[in-house]
C-alpha positions as CSV (number, residue, x, y, z in Angstrom):
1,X,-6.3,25.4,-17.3
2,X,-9.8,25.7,-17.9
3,X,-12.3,23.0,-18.9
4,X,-13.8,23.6,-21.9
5,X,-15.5,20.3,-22.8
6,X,-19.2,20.6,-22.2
7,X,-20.1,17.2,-22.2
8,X,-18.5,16.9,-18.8
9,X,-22.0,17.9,-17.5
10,X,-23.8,14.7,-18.8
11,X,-22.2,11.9,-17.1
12,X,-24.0,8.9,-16.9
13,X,-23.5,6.7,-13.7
14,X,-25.3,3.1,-12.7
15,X,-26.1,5.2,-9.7
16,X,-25.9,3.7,-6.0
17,X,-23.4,1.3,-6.0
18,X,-24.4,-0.1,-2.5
19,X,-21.3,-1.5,0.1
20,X,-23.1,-4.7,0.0
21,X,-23.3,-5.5,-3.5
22,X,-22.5,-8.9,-4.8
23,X,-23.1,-8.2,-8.4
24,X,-19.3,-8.0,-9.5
25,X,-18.8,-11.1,-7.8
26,X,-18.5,-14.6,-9.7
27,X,-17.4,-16.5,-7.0
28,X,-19.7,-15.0,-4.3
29,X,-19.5,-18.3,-2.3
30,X,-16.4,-17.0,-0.9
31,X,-18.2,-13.6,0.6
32,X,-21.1,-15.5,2.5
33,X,-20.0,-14.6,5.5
34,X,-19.3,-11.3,7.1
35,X,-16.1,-9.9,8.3
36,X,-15.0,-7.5,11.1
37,X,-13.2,-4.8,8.8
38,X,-16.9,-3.5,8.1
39,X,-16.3,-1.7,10.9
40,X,-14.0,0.7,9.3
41,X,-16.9,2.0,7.3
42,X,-19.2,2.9,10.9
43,X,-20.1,6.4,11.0
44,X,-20.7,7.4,14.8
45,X,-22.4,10.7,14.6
46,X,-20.2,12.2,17.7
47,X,-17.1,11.2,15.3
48,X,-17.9,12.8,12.0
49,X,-19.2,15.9,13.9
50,X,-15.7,16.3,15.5
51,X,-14.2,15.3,12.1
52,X,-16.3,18.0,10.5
53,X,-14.9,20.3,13.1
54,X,-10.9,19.6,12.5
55,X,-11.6,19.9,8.8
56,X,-13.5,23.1,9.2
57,X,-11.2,24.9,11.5
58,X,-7.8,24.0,9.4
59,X,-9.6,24.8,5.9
60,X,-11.8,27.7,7.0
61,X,-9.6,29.4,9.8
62,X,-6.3,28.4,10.6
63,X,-5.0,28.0,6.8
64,X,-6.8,31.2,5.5
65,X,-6.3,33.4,8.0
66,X,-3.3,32.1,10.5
67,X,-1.3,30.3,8.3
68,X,2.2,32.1,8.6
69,X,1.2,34.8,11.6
70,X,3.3,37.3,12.6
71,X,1.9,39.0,15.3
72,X,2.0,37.5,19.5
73,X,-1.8,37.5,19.4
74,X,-1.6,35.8,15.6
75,X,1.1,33.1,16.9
76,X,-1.5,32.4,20.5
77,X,-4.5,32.0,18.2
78,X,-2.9,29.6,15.7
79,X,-1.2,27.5,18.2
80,X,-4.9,26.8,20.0
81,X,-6.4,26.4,17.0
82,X,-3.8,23.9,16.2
83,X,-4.3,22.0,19.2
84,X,-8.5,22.1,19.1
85,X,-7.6,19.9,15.4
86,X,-5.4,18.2,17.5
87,X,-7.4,17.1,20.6
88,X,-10.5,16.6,18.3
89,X,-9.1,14.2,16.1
90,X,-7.5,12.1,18.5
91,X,-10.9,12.2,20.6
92,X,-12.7,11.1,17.6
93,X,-10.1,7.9,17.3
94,X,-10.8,7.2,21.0
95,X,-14.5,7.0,20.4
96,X,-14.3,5.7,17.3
97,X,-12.5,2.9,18.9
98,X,-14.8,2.6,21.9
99,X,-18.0,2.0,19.6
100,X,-16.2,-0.3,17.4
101,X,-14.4,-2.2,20.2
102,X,-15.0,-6.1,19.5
103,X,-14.5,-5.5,15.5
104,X,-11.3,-3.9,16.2
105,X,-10.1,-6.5,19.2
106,X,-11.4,-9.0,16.9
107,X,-9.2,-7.4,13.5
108,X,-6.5,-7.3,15.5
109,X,-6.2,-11.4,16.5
110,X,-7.5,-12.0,12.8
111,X,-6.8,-9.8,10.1
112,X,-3.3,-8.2,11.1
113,X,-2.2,-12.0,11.1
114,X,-3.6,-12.5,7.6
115,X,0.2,-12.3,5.0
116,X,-0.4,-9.7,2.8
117,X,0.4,-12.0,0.0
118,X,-1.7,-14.3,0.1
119,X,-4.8,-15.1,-1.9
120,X,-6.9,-14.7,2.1
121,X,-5.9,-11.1,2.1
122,X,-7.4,-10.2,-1.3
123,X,-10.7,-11.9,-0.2
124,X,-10.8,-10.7,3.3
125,X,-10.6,-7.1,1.3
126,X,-13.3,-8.0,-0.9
127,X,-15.4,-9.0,2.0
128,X,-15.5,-5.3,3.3
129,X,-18.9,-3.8,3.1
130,X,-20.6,-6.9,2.5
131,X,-22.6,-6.5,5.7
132,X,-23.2,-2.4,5.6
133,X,-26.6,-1.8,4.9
134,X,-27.7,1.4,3.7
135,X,-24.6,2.6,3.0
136,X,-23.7,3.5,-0.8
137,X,-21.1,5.1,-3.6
138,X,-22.4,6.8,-6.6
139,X,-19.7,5.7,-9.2
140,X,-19.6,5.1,-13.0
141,X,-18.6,1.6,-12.6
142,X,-20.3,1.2,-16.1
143,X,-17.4,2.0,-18.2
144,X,-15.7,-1.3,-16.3
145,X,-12.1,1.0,-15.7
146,X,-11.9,-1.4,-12.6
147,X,-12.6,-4.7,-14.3
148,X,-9.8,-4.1,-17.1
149,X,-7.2,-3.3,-14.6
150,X,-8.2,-6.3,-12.8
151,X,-7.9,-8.4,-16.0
152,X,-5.0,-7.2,-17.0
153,X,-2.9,-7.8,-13.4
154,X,-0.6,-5.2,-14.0
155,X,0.4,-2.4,-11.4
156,X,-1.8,1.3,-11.3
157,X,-1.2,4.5,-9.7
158,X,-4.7,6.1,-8.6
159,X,-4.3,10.3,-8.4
160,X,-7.5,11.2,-6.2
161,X,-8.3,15.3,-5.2
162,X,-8.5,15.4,-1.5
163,X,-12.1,17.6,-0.3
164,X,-11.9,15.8,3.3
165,X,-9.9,14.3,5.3
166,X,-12.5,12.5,7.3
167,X,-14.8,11.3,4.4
168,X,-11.8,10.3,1.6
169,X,-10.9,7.0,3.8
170,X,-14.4,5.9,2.8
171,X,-13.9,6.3,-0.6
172,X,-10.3,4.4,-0.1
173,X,-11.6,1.2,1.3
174,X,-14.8,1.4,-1.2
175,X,-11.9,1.1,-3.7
176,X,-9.9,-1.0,-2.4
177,X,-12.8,-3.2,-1.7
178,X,-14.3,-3.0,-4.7
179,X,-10.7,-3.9,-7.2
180,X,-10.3,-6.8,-4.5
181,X,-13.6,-8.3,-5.8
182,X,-13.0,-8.1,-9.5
183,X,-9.3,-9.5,-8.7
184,X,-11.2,-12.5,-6.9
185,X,-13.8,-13.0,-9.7
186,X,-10.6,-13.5,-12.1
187,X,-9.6,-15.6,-10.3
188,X,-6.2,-13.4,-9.7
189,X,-6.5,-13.0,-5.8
190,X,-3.1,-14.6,-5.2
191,X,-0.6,-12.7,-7.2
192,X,-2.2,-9.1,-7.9
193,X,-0.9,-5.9,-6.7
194,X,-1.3,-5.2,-3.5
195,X,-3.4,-1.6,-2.2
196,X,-0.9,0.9,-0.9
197,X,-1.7,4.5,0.2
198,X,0.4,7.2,0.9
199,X,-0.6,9.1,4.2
200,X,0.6,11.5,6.8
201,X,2.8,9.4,9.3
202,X,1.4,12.7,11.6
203,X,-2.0,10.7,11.7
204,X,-0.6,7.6,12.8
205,X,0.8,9.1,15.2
206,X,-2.4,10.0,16.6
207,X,-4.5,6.9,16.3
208,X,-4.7,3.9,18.8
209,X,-1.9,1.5,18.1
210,X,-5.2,-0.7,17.3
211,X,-6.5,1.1,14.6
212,X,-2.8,1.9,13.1
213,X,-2.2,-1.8,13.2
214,X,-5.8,-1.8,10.9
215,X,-4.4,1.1,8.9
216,X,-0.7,-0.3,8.2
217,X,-2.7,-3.5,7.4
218,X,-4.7,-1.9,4.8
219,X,-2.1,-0.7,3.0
220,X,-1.0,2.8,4.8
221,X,2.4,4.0,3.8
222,X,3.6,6.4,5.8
223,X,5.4,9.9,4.3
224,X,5.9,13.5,6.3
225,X,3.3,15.4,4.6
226,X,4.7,18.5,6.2
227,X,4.3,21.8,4.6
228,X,7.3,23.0,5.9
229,X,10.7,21.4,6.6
230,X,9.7,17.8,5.5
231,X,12.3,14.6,6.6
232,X,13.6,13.7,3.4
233,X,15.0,11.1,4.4
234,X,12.2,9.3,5.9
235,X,10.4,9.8,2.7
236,X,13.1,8.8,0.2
237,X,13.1,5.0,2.0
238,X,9.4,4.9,1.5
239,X,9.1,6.0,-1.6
240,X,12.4,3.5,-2.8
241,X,10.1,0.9,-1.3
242,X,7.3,1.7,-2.7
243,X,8.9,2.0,-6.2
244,X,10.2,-1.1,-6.3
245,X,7.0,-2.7,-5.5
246,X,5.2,-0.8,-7.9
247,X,7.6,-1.5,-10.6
248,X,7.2,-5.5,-10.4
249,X,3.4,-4.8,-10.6
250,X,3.2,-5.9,-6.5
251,X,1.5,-2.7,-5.3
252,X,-1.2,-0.6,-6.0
253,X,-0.5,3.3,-5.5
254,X,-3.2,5.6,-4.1
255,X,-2.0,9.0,-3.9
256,X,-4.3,11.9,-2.8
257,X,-1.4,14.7,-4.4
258,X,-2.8,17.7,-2.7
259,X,-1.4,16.1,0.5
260,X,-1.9,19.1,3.9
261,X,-2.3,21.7,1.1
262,X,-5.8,20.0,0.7
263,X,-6.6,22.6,3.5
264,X,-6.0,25.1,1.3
265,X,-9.4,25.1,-0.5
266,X,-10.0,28.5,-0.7
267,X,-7.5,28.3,-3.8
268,X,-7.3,26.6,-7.4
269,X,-6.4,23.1,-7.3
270,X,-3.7,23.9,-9.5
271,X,-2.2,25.7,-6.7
272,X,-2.8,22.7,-3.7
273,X,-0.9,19.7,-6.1
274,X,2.1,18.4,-5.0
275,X,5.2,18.0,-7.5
276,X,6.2,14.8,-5.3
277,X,3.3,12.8,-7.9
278,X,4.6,13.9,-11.2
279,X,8.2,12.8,-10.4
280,X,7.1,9.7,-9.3
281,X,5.5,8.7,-12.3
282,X,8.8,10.6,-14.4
283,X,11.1,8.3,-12.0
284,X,8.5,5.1,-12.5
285,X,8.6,5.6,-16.7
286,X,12.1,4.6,-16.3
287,X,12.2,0.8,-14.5
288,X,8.3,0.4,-16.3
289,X,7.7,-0.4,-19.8
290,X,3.8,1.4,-19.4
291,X,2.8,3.2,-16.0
292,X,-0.8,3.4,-16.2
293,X,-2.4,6.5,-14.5
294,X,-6.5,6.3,-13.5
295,X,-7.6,10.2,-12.1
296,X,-10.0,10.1,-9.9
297,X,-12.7,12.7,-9.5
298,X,-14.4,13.1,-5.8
299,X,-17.4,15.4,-4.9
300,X,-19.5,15.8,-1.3
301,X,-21.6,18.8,-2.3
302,X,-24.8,16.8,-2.9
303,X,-25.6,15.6,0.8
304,X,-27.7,12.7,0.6
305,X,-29.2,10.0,3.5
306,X,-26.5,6.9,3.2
307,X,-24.4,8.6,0.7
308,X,-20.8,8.4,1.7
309,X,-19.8,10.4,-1.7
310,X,-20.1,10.3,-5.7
311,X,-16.7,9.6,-7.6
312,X,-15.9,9.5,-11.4
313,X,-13.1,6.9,-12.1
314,X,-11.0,8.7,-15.1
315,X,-10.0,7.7,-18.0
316,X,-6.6,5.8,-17.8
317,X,-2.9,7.8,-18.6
318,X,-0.5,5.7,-20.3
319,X,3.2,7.0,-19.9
320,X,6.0,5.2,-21.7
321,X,10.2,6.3,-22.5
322,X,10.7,7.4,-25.7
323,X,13.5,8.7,-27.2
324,X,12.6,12.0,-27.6
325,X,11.2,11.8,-23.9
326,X,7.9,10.6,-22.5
327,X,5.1,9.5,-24.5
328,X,1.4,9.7,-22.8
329,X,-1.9,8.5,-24.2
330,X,-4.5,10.6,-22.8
331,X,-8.1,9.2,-23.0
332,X,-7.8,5.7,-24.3
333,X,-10.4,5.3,-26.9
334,X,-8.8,8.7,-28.5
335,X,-5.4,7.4,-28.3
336,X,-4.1,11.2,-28.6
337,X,-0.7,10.9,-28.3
338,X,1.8,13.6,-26.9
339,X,5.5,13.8,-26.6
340,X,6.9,15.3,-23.1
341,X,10.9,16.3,-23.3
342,X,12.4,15.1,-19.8
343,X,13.6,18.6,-18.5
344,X,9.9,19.8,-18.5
345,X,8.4,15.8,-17.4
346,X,7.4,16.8,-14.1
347,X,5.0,20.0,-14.5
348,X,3.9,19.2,-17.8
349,X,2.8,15.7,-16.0
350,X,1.3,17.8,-13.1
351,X,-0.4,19.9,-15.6
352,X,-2.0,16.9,-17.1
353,X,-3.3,15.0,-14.2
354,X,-4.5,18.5,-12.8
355,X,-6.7,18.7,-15.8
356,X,-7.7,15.2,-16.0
357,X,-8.5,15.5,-12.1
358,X,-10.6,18.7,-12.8
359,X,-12.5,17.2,-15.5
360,X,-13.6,14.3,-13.2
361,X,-14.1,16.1,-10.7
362,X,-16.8,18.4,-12.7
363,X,-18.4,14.5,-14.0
364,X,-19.0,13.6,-10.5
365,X,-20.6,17.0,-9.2
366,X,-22.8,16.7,-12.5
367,X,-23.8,13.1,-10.6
């Protein structure tokens, strides 16, 4: 599955693309004032250094060297390193909540209240960053990906790689955000889909019921994102949920496919996807005319001051029934094509959005 496309390493991007920016706004009346849900994009140093530290001990140590140990010693090393990701993430949510205090207090009597379908919750969305200074994306918002799915009003599923747990919420709410804004400027605030993303329910469990009432709020949908000995059960009511809502163009679906085997990132990303996607999208082809895929690429290898990342918003997927299968148009100015037979639907579609995913990714490294 290589990339052999060598114009991957000339992407152009509008560059910065600051929280704070009004210029996709027509109505910016409506974002004159600020709003407490800023606060989700705060970076205290203390908590992104103990972020860093969970990430780097489950990637680096636990997952590459004590993954499945078999020794006493092995087992003793894996369960503390276990616990130090543990303990550090939840110590991270205490002081995360500590420094944000009054936004989060003040979220909680406000935002939580706000009826997630109504036209206030689309704007109250839109409003997020608009008081951040210094903070920015790199994105290609040039090739308006995010404008024509606002225009049209119809449901998308967004397939993201997952690099870091601590750093990919930013680029979650930057999205979110930033579709809630071209949804207001169309005028389409009151009856667009809504922004769901599927997430551990592990780190729910572990955040202040504060900030989970901020997370559920923002669209969180919880799954077990076990590696082993997942609750099937659990996860076949969200998912029926969230299928139904997707289906009638209600929800948005962000889904970081990788899931825990993110961790993995010593191997190909081939090998870190999770089936789960692909047979969403087979099961979604049958109750939806179209089911519109946009892979997104993310990359943090270029540290930069007020960068919280650089992303490259793929070219949409468009998978339809056909009677010899599923039909998908890959890259929509090409309109190439192809015919998938439904016994081989689900890793022929994980193939393809592995590709796609690889391809962006490459774009926004080449930011």
């Amino acid at each position: 599955m290589q990339i052999k496309n060598s114009n991957i390493y000339t992407p152009h991007f509008k560059a910065k693309i600051p929280l704070n920016n009004r210029e996709l706004l027509k109505n910016t009346h409506l974002f004159s004032q600020s709003t407490p849900l800023d606060s989700m994009f705060n970076e205290n140093l203390i908590v992104k250094n103990l972020d860093n530290l969970s990430v780097f001990v489950k990637n680096n140590i636990l997952c590459k060297y004590f993954n499945a140990p078999k020794t006493i010693a092995g087992k003793l090393m894996a369960n503390f390193q276990k616990k130090v990701i543990l303990y550090s993430r939840i110590l991270a949510d205490r002081i995360f909540l500590m420094s944000n205090k009054h936004a989060i207090n003040k979220i909680n009597d406000s935002f939580i209240k706000i009826h997630p379908d109504s036209a206030e919750y689309i704007e109250e969305l839109a409003r997020m960053g608009g008081t951040v200074k210094n903070k920015y994306i790199i994105a290609n918002t040039e090739d308006k990906t995010l404008d024509k799915i606002a225009q049209s009003g119809n449901s998308t599923i967004f397939v993201l790689n997952h690099p870091n747990y601590h750093k990919d919420k930013f680029i979650y709410a930057f999205l979110s955000s930033t579709l809630s804004k071209m949804y207001t400027a169309n005028g389409k605030q009151a009856k667009c889909p809504r922004p769901k993303i599927l997430v551990s329910r592990n780190m729910l469990k572990i955040v202040h019921p504060k900030i989970g009432n901020v997370y559920r709020k923002l669209g969180l949908v919880e799954v077990d994102a076990s590696l082993h000995k997942k609750d099937r059960a659990f996860n076949a009511v969200s998912i029926k949920n969230l299928m139904t809502e997707f289906t009638k163009d209600k929800a948005n679906i962000f889904i970081f496919p990788e899931g825990n085997n993110s961790a993995y990132q010593f191997k190909p990303l081939e090998d870190r996807l999770q089936p789960g996607v692909a047979s969403f999208i087979k099961e979604a082809v049958k109750h939806k005319n179209s089911v519109r895929v946009v892979p997104i690429g993310i990359d943090y290898s270029k540290k930069q001051k007020g960068s919280l990342g650089r992303i490259y918003i793929g070219k949409p997927l468009y998978f339809k029934n056909s009677k010899d299968g599923i039909t998908y148009t890959e890259g929509v100015e090409r309109r190439r094509i192809r015919t998938i037979s439904r016994k081989q639907a689900s890793s022929r579609i994980l193939d393809t959005l592995c590709r796609n995913l690889k391809y962006n990714i490459e774009k926004a490294k080449r930011s």
